[in-house]
matplotlib code that plots the C-alpha trace (Angstrom):
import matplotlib.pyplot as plt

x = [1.0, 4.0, 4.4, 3.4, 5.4, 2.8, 0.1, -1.2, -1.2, -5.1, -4.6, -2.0, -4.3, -7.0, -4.9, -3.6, -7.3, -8.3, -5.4, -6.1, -9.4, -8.5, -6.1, -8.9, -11.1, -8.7, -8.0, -11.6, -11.7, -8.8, -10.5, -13.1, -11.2, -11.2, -8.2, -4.7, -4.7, -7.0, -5.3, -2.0, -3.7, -5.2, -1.7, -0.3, -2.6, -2.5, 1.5, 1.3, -1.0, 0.9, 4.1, 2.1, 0.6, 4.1, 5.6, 2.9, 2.9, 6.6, 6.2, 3.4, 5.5, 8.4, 6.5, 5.0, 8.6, 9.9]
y = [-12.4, -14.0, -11.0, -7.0, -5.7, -7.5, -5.1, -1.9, 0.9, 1.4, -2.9, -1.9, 0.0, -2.1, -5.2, -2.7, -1.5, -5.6, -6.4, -3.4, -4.5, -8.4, -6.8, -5.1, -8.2, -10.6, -8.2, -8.1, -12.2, -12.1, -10.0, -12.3, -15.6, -18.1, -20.6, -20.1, -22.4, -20.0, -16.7, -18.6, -19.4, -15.6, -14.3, -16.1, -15.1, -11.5, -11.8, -13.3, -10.3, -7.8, -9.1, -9.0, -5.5, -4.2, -5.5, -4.2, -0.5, -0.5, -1.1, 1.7, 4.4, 3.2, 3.6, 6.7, 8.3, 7.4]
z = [0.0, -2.6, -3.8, -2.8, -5.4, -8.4, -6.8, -8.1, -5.4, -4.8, -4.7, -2.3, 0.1, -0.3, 1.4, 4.0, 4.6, 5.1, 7.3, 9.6, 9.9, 10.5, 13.4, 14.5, 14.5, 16.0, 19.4, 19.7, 19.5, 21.8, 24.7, 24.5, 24.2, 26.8, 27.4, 27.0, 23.5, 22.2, 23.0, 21.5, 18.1, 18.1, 18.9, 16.1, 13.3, 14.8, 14.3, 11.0, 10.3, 11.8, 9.6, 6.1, 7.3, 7.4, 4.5, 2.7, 4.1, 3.4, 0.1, -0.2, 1.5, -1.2, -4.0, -2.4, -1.6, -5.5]

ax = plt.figure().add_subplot(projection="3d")
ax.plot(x, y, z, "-o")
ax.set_aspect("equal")
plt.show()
């Protein structure tokens, strides 16, 4: 996401809403992923995930808290 601040709150919760749900997803693919490459590659994304999901909530509560 370039920008959080371009989005509209209800935009706002709808990205948090995916990227909980893509968190969700990728643990599951983790518990069933074989091979150490492939738990490294889920790990990543789940980070990268985790990092956009927290910006974004941040700016929520912010906006929230004005």
């Amino acid at each position: 996401m370039s920008d959080e601040r371009s989005l509209s709150l209800p935009e706002l919760n709808d990205r948090i809403a995916i990227l909980q749900d893509n968190i969700r997803q990728l643990i599951e693919q983790a518990a069933g992923a074989a091979g150490e490459r492939n738990e490294e590659r889920i790990a990543g994304r789940i980070n990268q995930q985790n990092e956009e999901l927290e910006k974004l909530t941040k700016e929520r509560d912010a906006r929230l808290n004005r």
